[in-house]
PyMOL Python script that loads the backbone (N, CA, C, O; Angstrom):
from pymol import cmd

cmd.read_pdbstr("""\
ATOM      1  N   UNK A   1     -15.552   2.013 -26.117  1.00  0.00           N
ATOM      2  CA  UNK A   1     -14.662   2.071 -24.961  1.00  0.00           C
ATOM      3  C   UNK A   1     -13.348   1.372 -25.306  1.00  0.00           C
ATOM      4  O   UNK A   1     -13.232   0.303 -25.905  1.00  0.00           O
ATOM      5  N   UNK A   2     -12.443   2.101 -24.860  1.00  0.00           N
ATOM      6  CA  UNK A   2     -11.023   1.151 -25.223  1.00  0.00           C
ATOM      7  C   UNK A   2     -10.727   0.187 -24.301  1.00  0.00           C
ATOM      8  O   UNK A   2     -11.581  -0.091 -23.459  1.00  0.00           O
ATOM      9  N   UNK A   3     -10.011  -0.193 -24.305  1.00  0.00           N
ATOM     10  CA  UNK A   3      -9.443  -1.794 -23.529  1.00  0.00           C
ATOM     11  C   UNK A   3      -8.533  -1.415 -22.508  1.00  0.00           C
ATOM     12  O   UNK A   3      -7.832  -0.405 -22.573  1.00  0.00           O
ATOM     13  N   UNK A   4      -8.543  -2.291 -21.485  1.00  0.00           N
ATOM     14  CA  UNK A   4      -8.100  -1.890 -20.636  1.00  0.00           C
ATOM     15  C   UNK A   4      -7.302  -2.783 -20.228  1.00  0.00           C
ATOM     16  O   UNK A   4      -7.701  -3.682 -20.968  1.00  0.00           O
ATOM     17  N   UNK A   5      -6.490  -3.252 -19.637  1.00  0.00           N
ATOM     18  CA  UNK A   5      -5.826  -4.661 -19.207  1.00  0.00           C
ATOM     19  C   UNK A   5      -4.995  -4.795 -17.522  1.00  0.00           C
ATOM     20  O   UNK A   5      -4.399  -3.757 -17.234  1.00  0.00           O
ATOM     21  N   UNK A   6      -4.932  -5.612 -16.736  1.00  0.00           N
ATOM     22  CA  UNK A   6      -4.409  -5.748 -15.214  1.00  0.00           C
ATOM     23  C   UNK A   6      -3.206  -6.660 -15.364  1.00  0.00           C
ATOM     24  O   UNK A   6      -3.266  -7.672 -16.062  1.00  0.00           O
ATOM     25  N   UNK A   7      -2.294  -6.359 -14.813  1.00  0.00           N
ATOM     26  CA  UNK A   7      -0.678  -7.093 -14.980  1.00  0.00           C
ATOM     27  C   UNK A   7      -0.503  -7.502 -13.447  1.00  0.00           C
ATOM     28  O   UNK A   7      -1.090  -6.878 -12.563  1.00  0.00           O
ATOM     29  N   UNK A   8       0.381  -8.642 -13.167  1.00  0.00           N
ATOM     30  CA  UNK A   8       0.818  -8.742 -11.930  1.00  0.00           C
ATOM     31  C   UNK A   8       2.253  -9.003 -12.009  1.00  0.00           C
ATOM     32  O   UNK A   8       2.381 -10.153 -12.431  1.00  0.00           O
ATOM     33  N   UNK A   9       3.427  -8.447 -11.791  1.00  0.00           N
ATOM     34  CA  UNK A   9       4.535  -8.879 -12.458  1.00  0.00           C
ATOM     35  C   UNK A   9       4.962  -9.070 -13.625  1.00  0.00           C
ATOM     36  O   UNK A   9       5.843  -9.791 -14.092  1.00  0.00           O
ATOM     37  N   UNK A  10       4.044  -8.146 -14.166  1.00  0.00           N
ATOM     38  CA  UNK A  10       4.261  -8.200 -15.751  1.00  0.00           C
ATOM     39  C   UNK A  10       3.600  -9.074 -16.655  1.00  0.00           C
ATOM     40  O   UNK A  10       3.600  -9.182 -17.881  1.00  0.00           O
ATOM     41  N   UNK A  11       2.864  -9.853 -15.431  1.00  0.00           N
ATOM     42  CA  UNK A  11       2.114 -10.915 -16.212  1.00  0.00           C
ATOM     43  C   UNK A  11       0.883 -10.792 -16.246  1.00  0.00           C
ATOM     44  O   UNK A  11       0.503 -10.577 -15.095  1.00  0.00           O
ATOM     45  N   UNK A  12      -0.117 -10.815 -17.081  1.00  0.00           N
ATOM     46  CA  UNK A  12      -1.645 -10.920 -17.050  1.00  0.00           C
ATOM     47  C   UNK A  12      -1.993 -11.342 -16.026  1.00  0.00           C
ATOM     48  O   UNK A  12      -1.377 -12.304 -15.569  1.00  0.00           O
ATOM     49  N   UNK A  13      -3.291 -10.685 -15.171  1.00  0.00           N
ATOM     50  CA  UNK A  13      -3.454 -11.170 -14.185  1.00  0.00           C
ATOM     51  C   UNK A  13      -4.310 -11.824 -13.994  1.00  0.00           C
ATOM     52  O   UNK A  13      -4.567 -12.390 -12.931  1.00  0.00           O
ATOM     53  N   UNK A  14      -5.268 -11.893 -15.585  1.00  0.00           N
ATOM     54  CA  UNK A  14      -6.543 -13.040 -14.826  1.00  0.00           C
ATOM     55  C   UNK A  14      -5.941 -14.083 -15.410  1.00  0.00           C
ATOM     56  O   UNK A  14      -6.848 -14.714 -15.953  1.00  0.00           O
ATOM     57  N   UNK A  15      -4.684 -14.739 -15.646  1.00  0.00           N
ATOM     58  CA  UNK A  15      -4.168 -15.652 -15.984  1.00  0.00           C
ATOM     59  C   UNK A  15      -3.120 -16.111 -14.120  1.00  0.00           C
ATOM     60  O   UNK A  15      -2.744 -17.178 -13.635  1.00  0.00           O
ATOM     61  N   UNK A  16      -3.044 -14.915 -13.735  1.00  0.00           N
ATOM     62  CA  UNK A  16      -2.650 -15.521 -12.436  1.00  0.00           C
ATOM     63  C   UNK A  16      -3.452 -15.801 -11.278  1.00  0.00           C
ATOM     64  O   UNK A  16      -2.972 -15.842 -10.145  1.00  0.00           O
ATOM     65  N   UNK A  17      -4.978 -16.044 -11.607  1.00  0.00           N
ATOM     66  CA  UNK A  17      -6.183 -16.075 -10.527  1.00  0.00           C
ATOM     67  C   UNK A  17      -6.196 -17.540 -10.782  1.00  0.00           C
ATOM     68  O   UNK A  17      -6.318 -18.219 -11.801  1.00  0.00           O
ATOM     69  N   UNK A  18      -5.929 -17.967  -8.739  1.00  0.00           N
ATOM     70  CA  UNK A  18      -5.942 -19.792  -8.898  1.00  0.00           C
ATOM     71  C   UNK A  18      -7.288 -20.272  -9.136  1.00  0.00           C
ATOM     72  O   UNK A  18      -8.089 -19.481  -8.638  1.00  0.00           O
ATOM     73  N   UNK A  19      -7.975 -21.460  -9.817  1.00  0.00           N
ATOM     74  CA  UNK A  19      -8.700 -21.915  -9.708  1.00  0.00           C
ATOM     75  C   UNK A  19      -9.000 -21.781  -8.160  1.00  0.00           C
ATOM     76  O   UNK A  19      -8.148 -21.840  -7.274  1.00  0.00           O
ATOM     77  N   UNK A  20     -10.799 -21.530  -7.936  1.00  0.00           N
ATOM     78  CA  UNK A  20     -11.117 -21.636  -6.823  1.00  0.00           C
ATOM     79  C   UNK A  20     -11.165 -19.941  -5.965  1.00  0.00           C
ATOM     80  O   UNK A  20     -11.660 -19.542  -4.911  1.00  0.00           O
ATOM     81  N   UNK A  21     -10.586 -19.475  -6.771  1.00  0.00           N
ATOM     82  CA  UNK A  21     -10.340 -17.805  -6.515  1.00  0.00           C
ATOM     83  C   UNK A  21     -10.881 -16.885  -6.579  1.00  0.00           C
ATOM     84  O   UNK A  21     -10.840 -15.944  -5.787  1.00  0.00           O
ATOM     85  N   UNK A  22     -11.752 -17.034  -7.949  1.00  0.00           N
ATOM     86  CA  UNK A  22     -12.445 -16.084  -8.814  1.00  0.00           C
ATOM     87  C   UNK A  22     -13.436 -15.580  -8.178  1.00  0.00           C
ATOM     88  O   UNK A  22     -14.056 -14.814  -8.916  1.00  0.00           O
ATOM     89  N   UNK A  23     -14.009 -15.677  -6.831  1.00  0.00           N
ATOM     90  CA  UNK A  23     -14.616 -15.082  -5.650  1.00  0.00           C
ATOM     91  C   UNK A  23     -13.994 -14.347  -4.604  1.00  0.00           C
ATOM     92  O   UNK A  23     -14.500 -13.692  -3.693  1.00  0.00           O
ATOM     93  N   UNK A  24     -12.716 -14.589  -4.918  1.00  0.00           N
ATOM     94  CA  UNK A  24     -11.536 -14.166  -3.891  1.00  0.00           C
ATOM     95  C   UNK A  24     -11.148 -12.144  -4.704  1.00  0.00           C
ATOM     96  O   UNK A  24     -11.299 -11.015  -4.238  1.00  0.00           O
ATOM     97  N   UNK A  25     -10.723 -12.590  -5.801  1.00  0.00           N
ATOM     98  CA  UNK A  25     -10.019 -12.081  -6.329  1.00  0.00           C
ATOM     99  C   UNK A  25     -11.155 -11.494  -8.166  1.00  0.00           C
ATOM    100  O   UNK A  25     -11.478 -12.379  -8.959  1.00  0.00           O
ATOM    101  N   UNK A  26     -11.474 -10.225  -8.396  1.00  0.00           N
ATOM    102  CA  UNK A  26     -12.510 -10.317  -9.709  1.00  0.00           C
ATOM    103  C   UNK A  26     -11.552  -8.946 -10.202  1.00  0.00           C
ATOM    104  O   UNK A  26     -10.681  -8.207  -9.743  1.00  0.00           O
ATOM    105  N   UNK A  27     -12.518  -9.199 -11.733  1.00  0.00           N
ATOM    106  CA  UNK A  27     -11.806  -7.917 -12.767  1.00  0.00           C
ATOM    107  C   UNK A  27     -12.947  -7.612 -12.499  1.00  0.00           C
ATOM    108  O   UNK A  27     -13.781  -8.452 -12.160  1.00  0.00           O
ATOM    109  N   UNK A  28     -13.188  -6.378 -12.599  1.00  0.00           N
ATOM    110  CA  UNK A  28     -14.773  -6.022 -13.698  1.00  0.00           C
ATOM    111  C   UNK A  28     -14.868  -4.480 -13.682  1.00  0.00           C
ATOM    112  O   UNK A  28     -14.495  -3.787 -12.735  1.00  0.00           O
ATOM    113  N   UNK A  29     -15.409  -4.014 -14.834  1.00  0.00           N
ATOM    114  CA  UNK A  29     -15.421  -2.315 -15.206  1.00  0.00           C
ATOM    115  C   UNK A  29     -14.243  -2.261 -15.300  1.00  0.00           C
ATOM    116  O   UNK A  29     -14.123  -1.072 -15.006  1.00  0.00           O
ATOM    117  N   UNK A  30     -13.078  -2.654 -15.506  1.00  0.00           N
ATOM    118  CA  UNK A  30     -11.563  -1.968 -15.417  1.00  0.00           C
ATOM    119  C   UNK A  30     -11.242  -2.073 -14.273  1.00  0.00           C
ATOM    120  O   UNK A  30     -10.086  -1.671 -14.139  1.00  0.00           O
ATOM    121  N   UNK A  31     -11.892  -2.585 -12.893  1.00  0.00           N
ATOM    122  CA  UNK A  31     -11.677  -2.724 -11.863  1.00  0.00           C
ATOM    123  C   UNK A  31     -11.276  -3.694 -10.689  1.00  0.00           C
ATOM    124  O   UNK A  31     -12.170  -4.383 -10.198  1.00  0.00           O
ATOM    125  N   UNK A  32      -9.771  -3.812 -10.124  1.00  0.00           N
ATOM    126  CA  UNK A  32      -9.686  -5.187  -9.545  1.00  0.00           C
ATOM    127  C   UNK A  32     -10.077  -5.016  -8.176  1.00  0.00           C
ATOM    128  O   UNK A  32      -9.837  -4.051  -7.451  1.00  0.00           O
ATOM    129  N   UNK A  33     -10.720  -6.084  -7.903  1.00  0.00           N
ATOM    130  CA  UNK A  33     -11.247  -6.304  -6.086  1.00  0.00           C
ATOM    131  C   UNK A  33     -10.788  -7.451  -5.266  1.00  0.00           C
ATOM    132  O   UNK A  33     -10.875  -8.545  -5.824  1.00  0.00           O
ATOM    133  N   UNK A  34     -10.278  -7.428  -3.958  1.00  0.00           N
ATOM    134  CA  UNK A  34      -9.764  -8.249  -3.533  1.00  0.00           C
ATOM    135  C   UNK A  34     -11.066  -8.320  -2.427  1.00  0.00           C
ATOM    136  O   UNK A  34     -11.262  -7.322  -1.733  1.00  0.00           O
ATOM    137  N   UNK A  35     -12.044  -9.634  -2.253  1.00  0.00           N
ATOM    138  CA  UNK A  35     -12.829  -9.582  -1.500  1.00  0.00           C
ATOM    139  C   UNK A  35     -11.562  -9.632   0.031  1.00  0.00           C
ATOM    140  O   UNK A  35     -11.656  -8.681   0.807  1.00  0.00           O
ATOM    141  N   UNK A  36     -10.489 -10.720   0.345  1.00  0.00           N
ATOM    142  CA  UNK A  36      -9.933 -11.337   0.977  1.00  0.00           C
ATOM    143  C   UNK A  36      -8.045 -10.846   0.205  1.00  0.00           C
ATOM    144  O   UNK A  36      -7.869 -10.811  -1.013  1.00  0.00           O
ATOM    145  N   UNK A  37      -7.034 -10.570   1.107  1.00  0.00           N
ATOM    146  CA  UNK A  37      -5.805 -10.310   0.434  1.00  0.00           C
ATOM    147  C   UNK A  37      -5.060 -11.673   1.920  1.00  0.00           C
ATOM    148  O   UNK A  37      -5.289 -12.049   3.070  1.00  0.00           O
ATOM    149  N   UNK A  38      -3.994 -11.924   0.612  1.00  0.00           N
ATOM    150  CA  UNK A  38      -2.958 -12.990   1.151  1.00  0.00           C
ATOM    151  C   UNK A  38      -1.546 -12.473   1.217  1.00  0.00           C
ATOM    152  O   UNK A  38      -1.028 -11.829   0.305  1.00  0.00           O
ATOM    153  N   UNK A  39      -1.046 -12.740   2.168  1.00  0.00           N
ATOM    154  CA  UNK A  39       0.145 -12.032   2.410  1.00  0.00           C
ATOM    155  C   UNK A  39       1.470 -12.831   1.070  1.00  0.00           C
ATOM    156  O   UNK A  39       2.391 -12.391   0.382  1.00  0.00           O
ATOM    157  N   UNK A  40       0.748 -14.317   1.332  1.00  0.00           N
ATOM    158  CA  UNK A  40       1.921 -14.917   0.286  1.00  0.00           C
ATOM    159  C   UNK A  40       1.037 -15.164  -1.195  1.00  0.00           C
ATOM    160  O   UNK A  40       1.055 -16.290  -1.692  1.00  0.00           O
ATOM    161  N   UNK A  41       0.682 -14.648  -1.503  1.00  0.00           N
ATOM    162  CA  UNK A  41       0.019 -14.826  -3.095  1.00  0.00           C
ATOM    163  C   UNK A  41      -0.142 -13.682  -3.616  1.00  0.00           C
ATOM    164  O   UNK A  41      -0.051 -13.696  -4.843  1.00  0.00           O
ATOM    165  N   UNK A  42      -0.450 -12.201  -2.920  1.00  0.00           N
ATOM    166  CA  UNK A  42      -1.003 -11.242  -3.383  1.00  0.00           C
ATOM    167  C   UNK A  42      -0.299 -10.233  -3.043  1.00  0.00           C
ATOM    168  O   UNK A  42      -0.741  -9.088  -2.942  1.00  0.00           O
ATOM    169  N   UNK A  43       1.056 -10.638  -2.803  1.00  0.00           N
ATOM    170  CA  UNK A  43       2.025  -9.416  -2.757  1.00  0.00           C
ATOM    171  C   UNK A  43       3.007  -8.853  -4.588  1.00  0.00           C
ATOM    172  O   UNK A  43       3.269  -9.802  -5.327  1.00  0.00           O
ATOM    173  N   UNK A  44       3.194  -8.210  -4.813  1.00  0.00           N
ATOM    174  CA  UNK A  44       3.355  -7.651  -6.285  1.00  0.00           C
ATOM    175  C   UNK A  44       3.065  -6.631  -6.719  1.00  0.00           C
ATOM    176  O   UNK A  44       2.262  -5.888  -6.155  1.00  0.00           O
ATOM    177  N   UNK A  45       3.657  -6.349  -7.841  1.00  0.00           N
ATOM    178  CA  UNK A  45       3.983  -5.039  -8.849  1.00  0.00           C
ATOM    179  C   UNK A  45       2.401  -4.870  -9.652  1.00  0.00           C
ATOM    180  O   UNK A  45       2.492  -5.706 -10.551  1.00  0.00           O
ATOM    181  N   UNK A  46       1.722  -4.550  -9.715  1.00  0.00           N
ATOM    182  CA  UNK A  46       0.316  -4.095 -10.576  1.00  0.00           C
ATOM    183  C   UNK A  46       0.133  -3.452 -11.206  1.00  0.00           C
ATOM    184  O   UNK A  46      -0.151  -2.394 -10.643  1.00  0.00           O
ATOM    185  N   UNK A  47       0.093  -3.364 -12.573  1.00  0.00           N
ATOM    186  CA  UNK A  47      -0.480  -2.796 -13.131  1.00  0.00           C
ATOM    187  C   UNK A  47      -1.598  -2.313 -13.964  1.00  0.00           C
ATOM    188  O   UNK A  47      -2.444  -3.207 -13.989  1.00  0.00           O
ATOM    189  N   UNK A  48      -2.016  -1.181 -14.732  1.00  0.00           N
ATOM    190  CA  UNK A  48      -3.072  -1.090 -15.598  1.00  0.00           C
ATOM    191  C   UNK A  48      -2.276  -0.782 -16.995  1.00  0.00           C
ATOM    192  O   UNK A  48      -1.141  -0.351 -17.200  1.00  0.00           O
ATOM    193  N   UNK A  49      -2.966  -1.041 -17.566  1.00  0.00           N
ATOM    194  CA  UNK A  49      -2.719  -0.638 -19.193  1.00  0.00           C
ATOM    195  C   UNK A  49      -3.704  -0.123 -19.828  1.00  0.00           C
ATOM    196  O   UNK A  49      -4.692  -0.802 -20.109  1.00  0.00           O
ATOM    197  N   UNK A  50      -3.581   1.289 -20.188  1.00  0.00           N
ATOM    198  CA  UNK A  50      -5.188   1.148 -20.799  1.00  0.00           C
ATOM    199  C   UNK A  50      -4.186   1.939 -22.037  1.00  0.00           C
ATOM    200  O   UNK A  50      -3.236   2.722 -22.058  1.00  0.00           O
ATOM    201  N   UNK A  51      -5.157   1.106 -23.143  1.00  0.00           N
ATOM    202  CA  UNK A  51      -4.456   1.490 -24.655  1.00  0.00           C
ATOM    203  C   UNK A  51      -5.692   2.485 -25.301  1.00  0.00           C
ATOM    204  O   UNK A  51      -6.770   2.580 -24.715  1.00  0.00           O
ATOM    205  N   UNK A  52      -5.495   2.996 -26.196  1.00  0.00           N
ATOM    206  CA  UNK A  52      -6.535   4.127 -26.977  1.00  0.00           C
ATOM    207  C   UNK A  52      -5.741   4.392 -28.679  1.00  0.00           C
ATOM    208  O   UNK A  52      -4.852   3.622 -29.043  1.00  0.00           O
ATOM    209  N   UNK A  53      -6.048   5.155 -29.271  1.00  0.00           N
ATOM    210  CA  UNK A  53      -5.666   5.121 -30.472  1.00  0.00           C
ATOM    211  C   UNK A  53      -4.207   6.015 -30.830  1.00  0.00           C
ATOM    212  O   UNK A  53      -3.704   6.142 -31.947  1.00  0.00           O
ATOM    213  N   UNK A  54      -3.677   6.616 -29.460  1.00  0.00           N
ATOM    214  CA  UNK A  54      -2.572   7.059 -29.166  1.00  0.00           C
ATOM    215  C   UNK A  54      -1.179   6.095 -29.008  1.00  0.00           C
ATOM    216  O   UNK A  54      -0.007   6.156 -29.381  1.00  0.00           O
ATOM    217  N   UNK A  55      -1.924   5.286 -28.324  1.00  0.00           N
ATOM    218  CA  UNK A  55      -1.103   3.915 -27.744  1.00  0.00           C
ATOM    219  C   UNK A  55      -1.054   3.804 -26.102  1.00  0.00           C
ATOM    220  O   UNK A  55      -1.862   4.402 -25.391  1.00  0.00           O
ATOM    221  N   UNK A  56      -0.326   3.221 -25.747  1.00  0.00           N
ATOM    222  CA  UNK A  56      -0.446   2.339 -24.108  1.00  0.00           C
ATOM    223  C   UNK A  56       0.011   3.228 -23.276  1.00  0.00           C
ATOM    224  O   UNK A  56       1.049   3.878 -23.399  1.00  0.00           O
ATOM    225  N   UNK A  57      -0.854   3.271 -22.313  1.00  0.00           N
ATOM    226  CA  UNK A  57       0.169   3.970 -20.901  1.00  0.00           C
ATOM    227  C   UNK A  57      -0.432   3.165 -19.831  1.00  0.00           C
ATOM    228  O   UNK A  57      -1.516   2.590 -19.743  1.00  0.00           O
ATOM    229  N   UNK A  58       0.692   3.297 -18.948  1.00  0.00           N
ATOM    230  CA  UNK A  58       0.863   2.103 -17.782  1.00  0.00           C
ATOM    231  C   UNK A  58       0.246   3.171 -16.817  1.00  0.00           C
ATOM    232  O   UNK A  58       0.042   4.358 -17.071  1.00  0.00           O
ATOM    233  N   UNK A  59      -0.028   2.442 -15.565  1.00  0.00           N
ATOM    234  CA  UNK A  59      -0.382   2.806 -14.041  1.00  0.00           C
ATOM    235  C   UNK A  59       0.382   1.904 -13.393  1.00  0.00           C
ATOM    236  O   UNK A  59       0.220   0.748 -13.785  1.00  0.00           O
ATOM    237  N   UNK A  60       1.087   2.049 -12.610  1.00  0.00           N
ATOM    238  CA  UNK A  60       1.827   0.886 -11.570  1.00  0.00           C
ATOM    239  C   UNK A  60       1.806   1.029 -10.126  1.00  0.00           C
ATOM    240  O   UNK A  60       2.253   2.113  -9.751  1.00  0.00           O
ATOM    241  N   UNK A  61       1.390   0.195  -9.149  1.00  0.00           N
ATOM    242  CA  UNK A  61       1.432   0.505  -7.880  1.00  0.00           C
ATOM    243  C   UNK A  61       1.819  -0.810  -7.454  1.00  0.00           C
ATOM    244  O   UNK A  61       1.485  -1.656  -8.284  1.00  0.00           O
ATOM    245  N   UNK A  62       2.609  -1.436  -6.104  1.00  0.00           N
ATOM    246  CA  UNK A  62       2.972  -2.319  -5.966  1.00  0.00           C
ATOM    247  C   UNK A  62       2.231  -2.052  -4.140  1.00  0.00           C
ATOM    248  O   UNK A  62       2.126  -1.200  -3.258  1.00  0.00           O
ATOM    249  N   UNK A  63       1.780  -3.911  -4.574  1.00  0.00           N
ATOM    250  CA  UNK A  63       1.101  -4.247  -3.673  1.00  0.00           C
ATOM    251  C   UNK A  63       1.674  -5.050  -2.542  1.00  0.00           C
ATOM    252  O   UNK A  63       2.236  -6.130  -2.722  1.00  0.00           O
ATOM    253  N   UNK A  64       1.471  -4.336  -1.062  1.00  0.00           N
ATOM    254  CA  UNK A  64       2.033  -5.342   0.007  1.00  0.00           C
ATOM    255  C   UNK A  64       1.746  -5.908   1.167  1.00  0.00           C
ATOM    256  O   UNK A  64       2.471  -5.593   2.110  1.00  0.00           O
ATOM    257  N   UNK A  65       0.982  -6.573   1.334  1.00  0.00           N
ATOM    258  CA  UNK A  65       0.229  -7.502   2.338  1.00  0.00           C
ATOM    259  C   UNK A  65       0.963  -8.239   3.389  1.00  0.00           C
ATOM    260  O   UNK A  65       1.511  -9.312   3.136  1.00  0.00           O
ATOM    261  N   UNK A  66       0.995  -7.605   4.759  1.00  0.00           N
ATOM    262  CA  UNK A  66       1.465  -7.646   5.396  1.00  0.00           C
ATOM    263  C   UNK A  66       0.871  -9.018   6.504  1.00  0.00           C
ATOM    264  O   UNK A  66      -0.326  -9.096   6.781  1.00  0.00           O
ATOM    265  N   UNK A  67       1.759  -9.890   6.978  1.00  0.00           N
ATOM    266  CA  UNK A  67       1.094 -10.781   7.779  1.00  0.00           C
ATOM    267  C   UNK A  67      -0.062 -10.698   8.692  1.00  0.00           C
ATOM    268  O   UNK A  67      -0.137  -9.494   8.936  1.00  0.00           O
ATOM    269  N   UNK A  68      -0.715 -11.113   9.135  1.00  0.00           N
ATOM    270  CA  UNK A  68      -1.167 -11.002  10.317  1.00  0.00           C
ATOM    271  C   UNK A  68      -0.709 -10.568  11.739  1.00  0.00           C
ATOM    272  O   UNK A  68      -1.442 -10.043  12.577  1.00  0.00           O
ATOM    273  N   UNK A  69       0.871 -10.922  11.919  1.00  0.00           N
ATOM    274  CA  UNK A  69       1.638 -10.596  13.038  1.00  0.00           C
ATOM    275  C   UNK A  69       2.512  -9.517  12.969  1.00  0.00           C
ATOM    276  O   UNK A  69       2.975  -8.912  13.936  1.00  0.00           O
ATOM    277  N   UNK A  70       2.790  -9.227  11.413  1.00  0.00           N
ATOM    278  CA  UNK A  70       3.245  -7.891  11.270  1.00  0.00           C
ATOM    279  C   UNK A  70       2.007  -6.843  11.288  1.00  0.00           C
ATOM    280  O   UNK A  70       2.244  -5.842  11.963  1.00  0.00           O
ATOM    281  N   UNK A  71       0.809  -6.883  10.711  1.00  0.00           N
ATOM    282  CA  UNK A  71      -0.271  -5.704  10.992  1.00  0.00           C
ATOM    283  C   UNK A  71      -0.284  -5.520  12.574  1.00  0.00           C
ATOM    284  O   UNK A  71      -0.387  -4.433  13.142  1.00  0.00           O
ATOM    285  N   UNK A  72      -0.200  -6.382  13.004  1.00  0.00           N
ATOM    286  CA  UNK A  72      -0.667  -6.476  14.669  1.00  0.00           C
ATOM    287  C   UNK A  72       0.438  -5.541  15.500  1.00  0.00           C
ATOM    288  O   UNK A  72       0.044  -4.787  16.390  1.00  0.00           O
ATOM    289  N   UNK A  73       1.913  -5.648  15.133  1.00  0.00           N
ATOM    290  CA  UNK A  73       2.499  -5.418  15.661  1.00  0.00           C
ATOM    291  C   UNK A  73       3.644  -4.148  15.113  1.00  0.00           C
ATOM    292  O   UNK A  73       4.656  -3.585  15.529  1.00  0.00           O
ATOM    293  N   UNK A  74       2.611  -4.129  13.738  1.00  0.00           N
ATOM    294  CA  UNK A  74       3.273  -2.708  13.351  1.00  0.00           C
ATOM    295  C   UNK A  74       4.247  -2.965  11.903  1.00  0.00           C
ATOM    296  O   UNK A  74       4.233  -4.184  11.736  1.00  0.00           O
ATOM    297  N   UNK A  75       5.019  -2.363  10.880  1.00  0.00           N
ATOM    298  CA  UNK A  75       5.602  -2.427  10.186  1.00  0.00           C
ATOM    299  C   UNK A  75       7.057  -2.794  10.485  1.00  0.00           C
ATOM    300  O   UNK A  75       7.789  -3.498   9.789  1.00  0.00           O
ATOM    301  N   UNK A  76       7.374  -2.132  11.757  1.00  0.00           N
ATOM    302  CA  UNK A  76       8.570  -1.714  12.404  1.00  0.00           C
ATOM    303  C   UNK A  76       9.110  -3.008  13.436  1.00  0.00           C
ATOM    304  O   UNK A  76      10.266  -3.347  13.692  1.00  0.00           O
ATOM    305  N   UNK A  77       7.775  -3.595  13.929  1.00  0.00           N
ATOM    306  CA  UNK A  77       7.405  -4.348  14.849  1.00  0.00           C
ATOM    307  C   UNK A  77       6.772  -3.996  15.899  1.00  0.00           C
ATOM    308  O   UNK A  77       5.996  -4.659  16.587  1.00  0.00           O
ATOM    309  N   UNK A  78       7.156  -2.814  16.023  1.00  0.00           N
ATOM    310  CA  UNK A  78       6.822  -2.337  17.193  1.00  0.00           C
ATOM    311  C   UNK A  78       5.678  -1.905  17.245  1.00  0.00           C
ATOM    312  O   UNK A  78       5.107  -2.194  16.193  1.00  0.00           O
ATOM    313  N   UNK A  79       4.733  -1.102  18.239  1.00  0.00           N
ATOM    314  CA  UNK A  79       3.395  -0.911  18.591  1.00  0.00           C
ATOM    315  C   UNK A  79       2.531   0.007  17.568  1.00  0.00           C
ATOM    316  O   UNK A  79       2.438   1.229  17.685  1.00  0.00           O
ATOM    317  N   UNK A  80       1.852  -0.836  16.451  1.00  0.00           N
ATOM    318  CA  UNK A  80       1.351  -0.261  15.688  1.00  0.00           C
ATOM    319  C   UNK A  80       0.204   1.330  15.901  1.00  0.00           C
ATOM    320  O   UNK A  80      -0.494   1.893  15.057  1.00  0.00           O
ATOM    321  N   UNK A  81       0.402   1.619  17.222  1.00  0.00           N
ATOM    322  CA  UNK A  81      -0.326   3.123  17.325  1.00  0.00           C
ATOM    323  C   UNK A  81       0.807   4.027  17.568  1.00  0.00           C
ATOM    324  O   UNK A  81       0.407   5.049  18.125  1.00  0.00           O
ATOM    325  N   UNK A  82       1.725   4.028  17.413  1.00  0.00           N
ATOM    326  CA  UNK A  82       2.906   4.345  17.984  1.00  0.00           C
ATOM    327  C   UNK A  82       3.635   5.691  17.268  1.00  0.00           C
ATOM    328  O   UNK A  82       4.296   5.123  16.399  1.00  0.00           O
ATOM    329  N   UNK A  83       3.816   6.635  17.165  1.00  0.00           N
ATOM    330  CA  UNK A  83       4.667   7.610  16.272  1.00  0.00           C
ATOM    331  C   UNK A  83       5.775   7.250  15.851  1.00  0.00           C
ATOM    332  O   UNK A  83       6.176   7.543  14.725  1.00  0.00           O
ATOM    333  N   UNK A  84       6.380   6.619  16.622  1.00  0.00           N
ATOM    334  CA  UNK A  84       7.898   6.246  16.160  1.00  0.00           C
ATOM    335  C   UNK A  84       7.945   5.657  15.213  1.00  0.00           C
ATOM    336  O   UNK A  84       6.973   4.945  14.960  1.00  0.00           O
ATOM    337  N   UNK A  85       9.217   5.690  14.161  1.00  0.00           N
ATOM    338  CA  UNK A  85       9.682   4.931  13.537  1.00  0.00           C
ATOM    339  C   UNK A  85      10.950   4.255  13.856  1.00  0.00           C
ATOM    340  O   UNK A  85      11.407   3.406  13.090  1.00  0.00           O
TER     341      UNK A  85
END
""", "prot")
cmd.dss("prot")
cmd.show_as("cartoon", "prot")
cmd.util.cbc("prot")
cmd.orient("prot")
């Protein structure tokens, strides 16, 4: 199996898991899981890397965790069942 690797800002990401976390936040199979997401720690750029004998290609999706008072009240602010934008 080739290697696979998780970035957060460009940076390795099980190098950015705080002590105390590693229940919060796991790698495993190539796979990241957020049991719990934080609006101020776990917002960021993500990526995958998976390398093979071709060389590297990226996956990138950027991650955004929205407060508690913004989910509640919508992106916009306004009434999160709402059509409008």
């Amino acid at each position: 199996m080739y290697p696979h690797s998780w970035l957060k800002n460009r940076l390795p990401l099980e190098e950015q898991i705080e002590p105390g976390d590693e229940d919060r936040v796991k790698i495993s199979n190539n796979v990241v899981t957020f049991a719990t997401l934080d609006a101020e720690r776990d917002n960021g750029m993500y990526q995958c890397a998976a390398t093979n004998t071709h060389g590297t290609r990226y996956s990138s999706g950027e991650l955004r965790v929205l407060s508690e008072y913004q989910r509640e009240r919508g992106p916009g602010g306004g009434d999160p069942d709402s059509d409008q934008v």
